[in-house]
Structures are given as C-alpha cells and as structure tokens.
N, C-alpha and C positions, 0 to 999 in steps of 0.2 A: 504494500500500500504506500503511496505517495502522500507525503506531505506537505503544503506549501504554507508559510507562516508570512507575516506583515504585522509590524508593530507603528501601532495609530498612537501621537502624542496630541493631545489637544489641550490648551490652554485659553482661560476668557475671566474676564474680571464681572461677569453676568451670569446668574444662575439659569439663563436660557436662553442658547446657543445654537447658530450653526457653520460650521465649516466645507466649504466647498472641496472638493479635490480637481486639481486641474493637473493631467487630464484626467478622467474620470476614469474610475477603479472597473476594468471590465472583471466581470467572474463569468472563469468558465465555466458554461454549461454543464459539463457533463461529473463537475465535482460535489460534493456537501462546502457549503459556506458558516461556519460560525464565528459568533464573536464575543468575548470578556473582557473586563473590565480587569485588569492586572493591579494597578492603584491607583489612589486619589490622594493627592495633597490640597488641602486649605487649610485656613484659621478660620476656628470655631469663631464666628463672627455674627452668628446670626443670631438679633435681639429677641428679647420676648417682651419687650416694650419698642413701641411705636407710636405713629398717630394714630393707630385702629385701638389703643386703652392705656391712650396716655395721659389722661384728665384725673386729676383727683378734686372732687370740689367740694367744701365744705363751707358754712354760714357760722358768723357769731355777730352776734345781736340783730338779728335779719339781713346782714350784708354780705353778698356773696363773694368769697373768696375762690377761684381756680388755682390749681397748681398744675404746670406742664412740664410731664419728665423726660429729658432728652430722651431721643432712642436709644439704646443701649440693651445689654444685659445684665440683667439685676436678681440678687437674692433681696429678700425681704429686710434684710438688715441696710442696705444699702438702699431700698425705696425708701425707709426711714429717715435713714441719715440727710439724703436728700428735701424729702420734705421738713425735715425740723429745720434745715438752714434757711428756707423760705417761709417757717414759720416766723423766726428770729425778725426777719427782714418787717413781717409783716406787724410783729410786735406781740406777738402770737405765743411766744417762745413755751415750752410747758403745759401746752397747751392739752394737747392728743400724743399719743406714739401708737405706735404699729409696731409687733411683734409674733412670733410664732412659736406656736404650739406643738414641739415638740413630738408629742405624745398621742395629737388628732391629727396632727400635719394639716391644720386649719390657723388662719389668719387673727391674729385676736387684735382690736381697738381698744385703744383703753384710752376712754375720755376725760380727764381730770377737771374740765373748766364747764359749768353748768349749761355758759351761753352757748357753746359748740351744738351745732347738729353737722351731719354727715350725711350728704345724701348721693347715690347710686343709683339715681334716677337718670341722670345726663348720659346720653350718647358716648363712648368711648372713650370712659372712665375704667379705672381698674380692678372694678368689681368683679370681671371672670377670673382673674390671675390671684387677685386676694380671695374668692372663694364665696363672697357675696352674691345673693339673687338680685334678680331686677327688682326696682322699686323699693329695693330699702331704704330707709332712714335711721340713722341712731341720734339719738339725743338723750342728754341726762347723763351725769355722771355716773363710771361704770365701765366694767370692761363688756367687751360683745365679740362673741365668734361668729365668725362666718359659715354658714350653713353648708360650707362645702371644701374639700380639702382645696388647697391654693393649688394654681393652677402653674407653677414659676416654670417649670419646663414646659417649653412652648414645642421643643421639638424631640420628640421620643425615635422619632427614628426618620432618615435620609435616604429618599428613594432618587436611585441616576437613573432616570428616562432616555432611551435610544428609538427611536423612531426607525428602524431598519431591522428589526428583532422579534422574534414570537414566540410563544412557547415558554410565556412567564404570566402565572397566573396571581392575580391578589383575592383571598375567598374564592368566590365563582366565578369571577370575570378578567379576564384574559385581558392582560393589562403591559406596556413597552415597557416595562421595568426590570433594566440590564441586573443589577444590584440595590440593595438596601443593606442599610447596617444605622449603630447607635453611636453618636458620635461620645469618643469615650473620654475627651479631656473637656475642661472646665473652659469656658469663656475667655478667650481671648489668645488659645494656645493653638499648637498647630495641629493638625491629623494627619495624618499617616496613615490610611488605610490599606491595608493590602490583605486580600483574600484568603483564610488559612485553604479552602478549597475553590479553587478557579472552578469555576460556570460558566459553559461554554452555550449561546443559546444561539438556532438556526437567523439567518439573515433569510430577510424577507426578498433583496431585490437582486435582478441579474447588475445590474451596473448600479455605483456607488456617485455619483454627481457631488452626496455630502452628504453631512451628516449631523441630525440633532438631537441635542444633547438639552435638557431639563432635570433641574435638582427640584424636587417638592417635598415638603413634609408629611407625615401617615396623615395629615387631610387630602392632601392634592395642592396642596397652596407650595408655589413657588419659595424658593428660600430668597431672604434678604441676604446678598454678601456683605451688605456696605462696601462696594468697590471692591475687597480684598479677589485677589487671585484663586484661580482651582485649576489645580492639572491633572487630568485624567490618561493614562496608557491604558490602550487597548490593543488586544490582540485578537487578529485576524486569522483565523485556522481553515485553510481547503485542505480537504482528503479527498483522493483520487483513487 
C-alpha cells in the first residue's frame, strides 16, 4: 500500500478563517483522502466577560449607578476587586462585595449599606456568570446567593471546525468538527495542544481550492481571540 503525506501549517489572528491554496491541491481519484489536526498553539485569550454581561448596575438612594467591566477574563475575586475600585471612585467604598461560595460554587452579595439595591433586570449584566435569575432584585442589608452555580467558565470545551471533513458526529448530528479538547491552562497562558491519539477523518472534496477553519465553543459561538495568534498543522494522508 502507498502512502502519500502533506503537512498543512495554517496560521490567523481570527477564530474564523480561510486559506486559499494556489494552485489548488488536486486529489487523486483513485486514492482514500484524510485529514488531522497534528497541533494547535494559542493563548488562552478568550474572555468570559464582554459586552454581551458586562453591566453591573446597582441604585442607592434611587440613583442609578452602572459599572462596565472591560472585557477580559475574570475569577470572581477579580470582578470584585474591580468593582470596589469604582465603588471608591463613586464614594460608595464598603458599600457591597461579591464573593464565592466555596462549598455551593454559587455567587454570594453581601450588602452592608441599607440604601443599596441590586438589580438584574438590565440587558447584559452579569447575572448568568454570577449565577442570578432574571429579574432579581436584592435590597436590605444581608448576604444573598445566587440561585444558581456561577457560570465563570465560559468555555468548557474548543471545537476546530474544517469545512472539507465528515464522519464526525456531535450526539446525533453529523457535524465539521476536525477536533475538540478543554483548554487546560489558566487565562492568559499558552496551549499547546497536540493529540495523544491523531484522528484521521475522510475529506469531502476531489480538489482543495482552500480551506476553513472555525474555533467555536460546546455552544457553537465563535471564540473571541482578542487578536492573539492560533497555528494549526495539519496532516494530509492519501493511501493508494
């Protein structure tokens, strides 16, 4: 049996991409075409704060206060820190803190100042991420949990989409998904992924023109890089 191999390097500072081949990659006919994903380098770069629950808004004495947190990646200790500094600013200082619950892995408010209320009613506030339902309010001195474990990992697992591929299913539906995996360092470091077992999946077409490439999260939503870099190799296998 014949082997023919081709290693594809691809690089893009966009989590969705396409690269052209000139000239375009013929496959012969009378072979099997597959292809894998060999590695992936990036930096974990991708926020779990954005403008889609970046709003935190709270009132004291009927006048409403927003707070907007850069995008970023954030633990709950560091939404904290962030907001007391723009409490400070506001004159606010001791007012409220935010902290976590250990032992529910739920969000706890702790209100100190009578006038405060907290509302979770506004559009694209941090009430999924802190673990709050819509339409809450808290007021009155007190701590208050959140009805729901906090949501800070925004992305549990990373699917490389290849538009040229079959024979990769997600549940029941037959879906371009070269590789998945769980990015395994912390915010703002690099990965290095590489496969402990390559998966080698049928190519869809006779000729290669180009080829695209999409990262999305177990929703389907596109990853943010924030500009950083991703290099993907792939490897091309015909057998004859």
């Amino acid at each position: 049996m014949r082997v023919e191999s081709l290693s594809i390097v691809l690089n893009s500072d966009k989590s969705d991409f396409r690269t052209s081949f000139y000239p375009p990659l013929q496959l012969d006919p009378n072979g099997k075409h597959e292809i894998a994903l060999l590695n992936l380098d990036m930096y974990h770069s991708v926020p779990n704060i954005d403008e889609s629950n970046n709003k935190f808004i709270y009132e004291c004495d009927d006048e409403k206060f927003m707070i907007e947190i850069p995008t970023g990646s954030y633990e709950i200790k560091e939404i904290d820190n962030f907001i007391q500094k723009i409490l400070i600013k506001n004159s606010h200082d001791d007012f409220f803190d935010i902290k976590a619950n250990i032992t529910t892995l739920k969000c706890i408010l702790n209100i100190k100042n009578g006038c405060i209320k907290i509302n979770f009613n506004e559009e694209n506030s941090l009430k999924s991420l802190l673990g709050f339902s819509d339409g809450t309010v808290l007021e009155g001195v007190g701590e208050y949990e959140g009805q729901n474990i906090v949501n800070i990992l925004s992305v549990n697992s990373i699917f490389v989409n290849c538009n040229i591929i079959e024979g990769s299913y997600l549940n029941d539906s037959q879906k371009p998904i070269l590789y998945s995996f769980f990015p395994n360092v912390s915010p703002g470091y690099k990965i290095v992924e590489k496969p402990q077992s390559v998966v080698y999946l049928p190519i869809t077409l006779p000729v290669l023109n180009s080829i695209h490439i999409w990262l999305t999260d177990q929703n389907h939503k596109l990853l943010n890089l924030r500009g950083e870099t991703i290099t993907l190799r792939l490897h091309l296998k015909s057998t004859f």
